[in-house]
N, C-alpha and C positions, 0 to 999 in steps of 0.2 A: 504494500500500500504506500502510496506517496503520500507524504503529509506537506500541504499547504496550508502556510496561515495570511493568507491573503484576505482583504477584505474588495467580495466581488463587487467592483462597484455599478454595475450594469445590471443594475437590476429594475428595469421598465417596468418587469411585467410582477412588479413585487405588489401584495393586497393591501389596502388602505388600512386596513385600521392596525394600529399597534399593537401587541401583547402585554398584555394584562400579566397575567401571572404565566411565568414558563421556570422549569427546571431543568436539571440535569436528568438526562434518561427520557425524556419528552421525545415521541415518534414525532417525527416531521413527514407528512404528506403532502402531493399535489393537489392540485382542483381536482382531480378524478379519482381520490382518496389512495392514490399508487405510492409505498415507501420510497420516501428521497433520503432520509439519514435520520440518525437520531444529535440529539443535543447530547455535547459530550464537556461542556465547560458555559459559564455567564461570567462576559469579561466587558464592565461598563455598559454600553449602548449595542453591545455585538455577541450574537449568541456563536459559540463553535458548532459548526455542527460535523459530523462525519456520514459520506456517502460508505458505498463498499469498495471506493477506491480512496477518496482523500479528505481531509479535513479541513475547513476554509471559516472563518469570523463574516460572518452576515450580520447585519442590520439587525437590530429586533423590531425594527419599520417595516421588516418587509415580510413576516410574519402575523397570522389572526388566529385566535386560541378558539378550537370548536371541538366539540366531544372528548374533551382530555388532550387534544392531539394538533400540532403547529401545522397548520396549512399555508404553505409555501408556493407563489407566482412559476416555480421551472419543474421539471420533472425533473429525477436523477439525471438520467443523461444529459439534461441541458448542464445544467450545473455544474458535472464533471467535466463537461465538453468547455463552459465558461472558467473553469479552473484550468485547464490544461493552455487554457488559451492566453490566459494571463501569464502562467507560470513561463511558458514558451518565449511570451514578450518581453518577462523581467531578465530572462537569462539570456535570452538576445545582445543584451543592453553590456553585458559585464565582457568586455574585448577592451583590448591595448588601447590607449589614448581615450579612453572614458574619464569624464570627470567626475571623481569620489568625495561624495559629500559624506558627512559625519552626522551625528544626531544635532538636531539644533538648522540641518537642514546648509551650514556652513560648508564651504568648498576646503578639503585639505587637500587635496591632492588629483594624481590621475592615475591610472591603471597603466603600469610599465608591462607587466606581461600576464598572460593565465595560460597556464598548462600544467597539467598531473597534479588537479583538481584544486590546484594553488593558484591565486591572484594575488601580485604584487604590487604593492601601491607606491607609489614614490609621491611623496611628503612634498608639500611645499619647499621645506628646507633640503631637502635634498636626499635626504633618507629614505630607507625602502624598509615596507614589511612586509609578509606571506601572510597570507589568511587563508585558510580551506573555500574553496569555492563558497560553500554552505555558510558562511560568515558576512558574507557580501549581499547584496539586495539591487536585482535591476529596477529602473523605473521607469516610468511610461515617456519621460521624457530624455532618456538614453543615456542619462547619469547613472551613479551608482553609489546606492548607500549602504557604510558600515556603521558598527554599531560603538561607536567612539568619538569623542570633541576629537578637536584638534591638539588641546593640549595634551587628553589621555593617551594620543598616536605617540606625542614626541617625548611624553614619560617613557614608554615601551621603549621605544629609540635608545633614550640616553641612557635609563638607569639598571633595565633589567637585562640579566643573563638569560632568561628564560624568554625574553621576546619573539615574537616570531619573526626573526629578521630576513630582509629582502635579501637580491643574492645581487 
């Protein structure tokens, strides 16, 4: 199973009214009462939910709560098929000369190389570090964000033995 925590954000054909009360373990259905996943987490305004392929944060706007059970705008396969499509798009995005934004949405850097599941980023200042592909985030705008300011990159840099350093 691939686990995506994407928040799909194409969701047109999502039902108007909010949920009221939803939990963990709650079946998620179509309009034609067909299994799309169950709720597998409640994270703020986004429910997890899991298909029998992946796990994605949706809206809880785009959910309405009828006989026990979350009625959801897509059927499984739209879903999985709107998951995969994202995911495809995010990692599109993570190639050489991308620029890596940090949390805070700040520029530190660009992508010096990715290969053998490692992306290299080179720092503004001039340094480089290895992240596991899986560490990295494309985005729809063909940047790419880690999960670190700017200053956290250049603590790793300077002071740690254990850093992941660029080559």
């Amino acid at each position: 199973m691939v686990r995506n925590n994407f928040v799909v954000g194409l969701l047109g054909l999502a039902l108007a009214m909010p949920v009221a009360a939803q939990s963990v373990g709650m079946q998620v259905v179509d309009s034609a009462g067909a299994p799309v996943g169950t709720v597998t987490a409640i994270q703020g305004d986004n429910l997890q939910v899991k298909t029998s392929k992946h796990e994605a944060l949706l809206p809880k706007s785009s959910f309405r709560a009828e006989g026990g059970k979350l009625l959801f705008g897509m059927t499984q396969a739209q879903l999985d098929a709107q998951i995969e499509a994202t995911a495809a798009s995010a990692n599109a995005a993570v190639v050489a000369g991308a620029t890596v934004k940090g949390i805070g949405g700040t520029t530190v850097g660009t992508i010096d190389s990715v290969a053998d599941d490692k992306v290299v980023i080179a720092l503004k200042s001039g340094q480089k570090l290895a992240f596991p592909t899986s560490g990295v985030r494309g985005n729809a705008d063909g940047s790419v964000t880690v999960g670190y300011s700017s200053a956290q990159l250049e603590t790793l840099v300077k002071g740690s033995a254990t850093a992941p350093q660029g080559q």
